[in-house]
VMD Tcl script that draws the C-alpha trace (Angstrom):
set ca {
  {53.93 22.28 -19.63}
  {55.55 19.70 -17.63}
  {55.19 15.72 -18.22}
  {51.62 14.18 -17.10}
  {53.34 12.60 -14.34}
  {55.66 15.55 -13.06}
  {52.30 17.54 -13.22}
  {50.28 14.89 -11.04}
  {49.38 16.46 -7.71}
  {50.13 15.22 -4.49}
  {46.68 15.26 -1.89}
  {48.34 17.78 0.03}
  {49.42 20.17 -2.44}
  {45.90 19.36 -4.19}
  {44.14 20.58 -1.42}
  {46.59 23.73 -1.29}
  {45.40 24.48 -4.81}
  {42.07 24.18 -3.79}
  {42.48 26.88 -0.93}
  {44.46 28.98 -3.87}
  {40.99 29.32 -5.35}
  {39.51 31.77 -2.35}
  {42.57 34.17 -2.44}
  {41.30 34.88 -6.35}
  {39.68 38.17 -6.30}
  {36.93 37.55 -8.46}
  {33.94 35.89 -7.02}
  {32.67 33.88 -9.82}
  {36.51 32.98 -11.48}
  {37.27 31.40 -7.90}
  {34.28 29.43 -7.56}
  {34.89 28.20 -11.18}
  {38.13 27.50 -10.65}
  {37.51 25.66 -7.23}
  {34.66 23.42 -9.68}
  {37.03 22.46 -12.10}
  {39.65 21.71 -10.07}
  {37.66 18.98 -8.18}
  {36.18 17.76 -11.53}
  {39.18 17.33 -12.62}
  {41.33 16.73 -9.95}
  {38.51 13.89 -8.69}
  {36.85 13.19 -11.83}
  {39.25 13.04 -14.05}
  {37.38 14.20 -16.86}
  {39.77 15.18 -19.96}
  {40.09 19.09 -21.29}
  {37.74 18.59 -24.25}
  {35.17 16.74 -21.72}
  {35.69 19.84 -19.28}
  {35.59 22.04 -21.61}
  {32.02 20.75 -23.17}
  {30.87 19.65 -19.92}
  {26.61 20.03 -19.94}
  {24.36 19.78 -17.04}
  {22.59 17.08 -19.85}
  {25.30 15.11 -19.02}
  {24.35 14.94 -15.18}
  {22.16 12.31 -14.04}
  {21.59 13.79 -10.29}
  {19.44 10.59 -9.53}
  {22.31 8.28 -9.88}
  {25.20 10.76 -9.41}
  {26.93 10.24 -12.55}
  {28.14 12.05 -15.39}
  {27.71 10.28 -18.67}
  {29.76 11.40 -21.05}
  {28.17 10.97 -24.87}
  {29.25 10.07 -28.08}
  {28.49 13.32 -29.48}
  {27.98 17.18 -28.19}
  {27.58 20.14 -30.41}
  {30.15 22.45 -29.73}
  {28.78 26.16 -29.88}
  {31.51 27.82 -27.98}
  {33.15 29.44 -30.77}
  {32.83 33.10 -32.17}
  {29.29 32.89 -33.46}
  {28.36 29.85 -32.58}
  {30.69 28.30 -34.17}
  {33.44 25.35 -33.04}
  {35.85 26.65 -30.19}
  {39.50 26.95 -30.51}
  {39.81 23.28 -29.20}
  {37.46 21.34 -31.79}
  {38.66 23.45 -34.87}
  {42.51 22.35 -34.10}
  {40.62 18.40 -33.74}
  {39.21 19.19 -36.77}
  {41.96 20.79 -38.39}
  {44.43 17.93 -38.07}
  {42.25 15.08 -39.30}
  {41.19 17.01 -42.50}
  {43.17 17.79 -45.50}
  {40.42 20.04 -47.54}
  {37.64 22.47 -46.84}
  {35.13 19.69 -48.04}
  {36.73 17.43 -45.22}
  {36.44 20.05 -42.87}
  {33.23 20.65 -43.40}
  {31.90 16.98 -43.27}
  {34.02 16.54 -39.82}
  {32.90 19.38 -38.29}
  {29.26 18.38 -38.07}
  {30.75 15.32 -35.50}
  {32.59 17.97 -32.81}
  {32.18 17.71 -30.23}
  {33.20 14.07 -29.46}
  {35.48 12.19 -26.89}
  {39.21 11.23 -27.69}
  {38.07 7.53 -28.12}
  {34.81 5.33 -28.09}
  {35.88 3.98 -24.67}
  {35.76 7.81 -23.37}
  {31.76 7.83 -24.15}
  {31.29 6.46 -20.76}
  {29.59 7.17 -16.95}
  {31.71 8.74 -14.52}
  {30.16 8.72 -10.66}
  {30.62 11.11 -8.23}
  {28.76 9.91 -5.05}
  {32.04 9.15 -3.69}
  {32.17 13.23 -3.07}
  {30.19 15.99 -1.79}
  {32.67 18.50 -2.55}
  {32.36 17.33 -5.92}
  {28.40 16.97 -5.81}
  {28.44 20.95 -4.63}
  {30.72 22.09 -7.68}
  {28.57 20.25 -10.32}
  {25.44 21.91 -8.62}
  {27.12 24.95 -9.07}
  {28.09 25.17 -12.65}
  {24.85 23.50 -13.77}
  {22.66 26.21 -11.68}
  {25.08 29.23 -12.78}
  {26.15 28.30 -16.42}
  {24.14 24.74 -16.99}
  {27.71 23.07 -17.61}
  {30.77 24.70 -18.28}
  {29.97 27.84 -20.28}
  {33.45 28.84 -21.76}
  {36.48 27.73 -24.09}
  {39.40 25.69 -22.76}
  {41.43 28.51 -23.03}
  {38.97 30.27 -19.79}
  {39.47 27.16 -18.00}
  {43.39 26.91 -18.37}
  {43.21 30.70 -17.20}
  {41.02 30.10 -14.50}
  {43.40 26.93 -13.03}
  {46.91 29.31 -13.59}
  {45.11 32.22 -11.42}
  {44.43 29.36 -8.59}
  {48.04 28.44 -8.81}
  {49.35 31.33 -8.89}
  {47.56 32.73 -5.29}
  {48.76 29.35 -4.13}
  {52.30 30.11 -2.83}
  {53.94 26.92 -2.09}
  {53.00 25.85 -5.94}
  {54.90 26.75 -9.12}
  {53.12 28.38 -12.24}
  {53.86 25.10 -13.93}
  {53.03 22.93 -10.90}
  {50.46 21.01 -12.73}
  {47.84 21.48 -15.79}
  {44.36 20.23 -17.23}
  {45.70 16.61 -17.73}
  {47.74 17.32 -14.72}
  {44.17 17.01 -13.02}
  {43.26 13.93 -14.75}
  {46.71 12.10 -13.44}
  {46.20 13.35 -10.10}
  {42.46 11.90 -10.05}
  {43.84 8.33 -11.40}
  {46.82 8.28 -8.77}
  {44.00 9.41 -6.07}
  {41.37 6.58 -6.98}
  {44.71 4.20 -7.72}
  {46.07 4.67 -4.47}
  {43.02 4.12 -2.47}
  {42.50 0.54 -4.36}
  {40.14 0.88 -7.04}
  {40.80 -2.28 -9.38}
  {42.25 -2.14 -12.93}
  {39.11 -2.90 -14.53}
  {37.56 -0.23 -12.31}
  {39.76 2.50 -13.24}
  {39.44 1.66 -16.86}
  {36.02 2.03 -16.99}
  {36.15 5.83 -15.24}
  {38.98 7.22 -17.50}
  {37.86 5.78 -20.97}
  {41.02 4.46 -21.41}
  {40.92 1.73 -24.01}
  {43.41 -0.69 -22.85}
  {44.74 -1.62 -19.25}
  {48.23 -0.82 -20.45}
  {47.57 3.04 -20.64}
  {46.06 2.97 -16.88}
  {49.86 1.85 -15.95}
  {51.21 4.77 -16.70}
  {49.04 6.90 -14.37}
  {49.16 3.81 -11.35}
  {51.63 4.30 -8.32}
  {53.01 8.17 -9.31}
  {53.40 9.26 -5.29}
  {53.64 5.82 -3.90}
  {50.47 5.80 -2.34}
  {49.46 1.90 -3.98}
  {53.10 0.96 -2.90}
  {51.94 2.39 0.73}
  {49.09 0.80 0.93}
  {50.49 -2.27 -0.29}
  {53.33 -2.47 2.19}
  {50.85 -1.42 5.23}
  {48.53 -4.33 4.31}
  {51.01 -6.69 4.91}
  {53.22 -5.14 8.32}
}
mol new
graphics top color blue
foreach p $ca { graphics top sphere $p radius 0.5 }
foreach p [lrange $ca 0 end-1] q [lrange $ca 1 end] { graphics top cylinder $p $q radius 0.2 }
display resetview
């Protein structure tokens, strides 16, 4: 998997990915992947919030998506935790007991700044693909191992991508560069992408030049 920034998507070769998506022979896996492309590619929701995305966590009146503290996580064999909690679980435990005990809290976000609202007025597109995995699925019904396949079958019908062209977090970095480079504040940005300090919003600022550009056109 290439670096978060390598893997950041330009808008034109996001919205070539995005046209990937109807080449996919199966009807359902392209309209998923076309939905969690824009969520994350717009969104920038993290894997494990894709990956235990609920239509609970849509308020439709307010077009947001708030993202709780806490979400069981039933999308395991029986029931159980899916691949992506257990290895959460796994590496913050050091005995069955512990396992146990930790278990009970999975599904939760990365940080307590990630339990936060996300809006998507700003998007139709984006309004349409919620609809449509809260009316088929009510949220996103598999592991994060369905949605990594579903995004490598959209890049690979996209011919003027590579395989490795960009990834879940990829999709997160392109949404922060998108928002970045069309002027949303610091503060602002902070606030969508539960990051917990202004320092880790740097890193994802300015990757295709686009504040640079709008900078330099604000001023000539």
């Amino acid at each position: 998997m290439p670096p978060t920034h390598e893997s950041t998507l330009t808008e034109r070769d996001f919205e070539r990915l995005l046209q990937a998506t109807h080449r996919m022979n199966d009807t359902n896996a392209s309209l998923e992947a076309h939905a969690i492309i824009l969520i994350g590619g717009r969104l920038g929701l993290r894997p494990g919030e894709l990956t235990h995305l609920s239509g609970e966590w849509i308020d439709w009146q307010r077009e947001m998506i708030r993202i709780p503290n806490h979400h069981s996580c039933n999308k395991g064999r029986n029931g159980g935790l899916c691949g992506y909690c257990r290895q959460a679980v796994s590496q913050q435990s050091d005995s069955a007991k512990e396992y146990a005990k930790l278990s009970k809290k999975y599904w939760q976000p990365k940080t307590s700044a990630a339990a936060r609202a996300v809006p998507f007025h700003f998007s139709s597109r984006v309004h349409i693909a919620l609809e449509f995995l809260d009316e088929e699925h009510g949220g996103w019904p598999y592991s994060l191992s369905t949605l990594q396949r579903r995004l490598n079958s959209a890049l690979e019908h996209a011919p003027k991508l590579q395989s490795n062209t960009t990834s879940p977090h990829g999709l997160r970095a392109t949404a922060a560069s998108y928002h970045a480079g069309r002027g949303l504040d610091m503060t602002a940005l902070r606030a969508m992408f539960g990051w917990k300090d202004l320092e880790t919003a740097q890193q994802y600022l300015n990757v295709d030049g686009a504040m640079t550009r709008r900078a330099l056109t604000s001023i000539h």
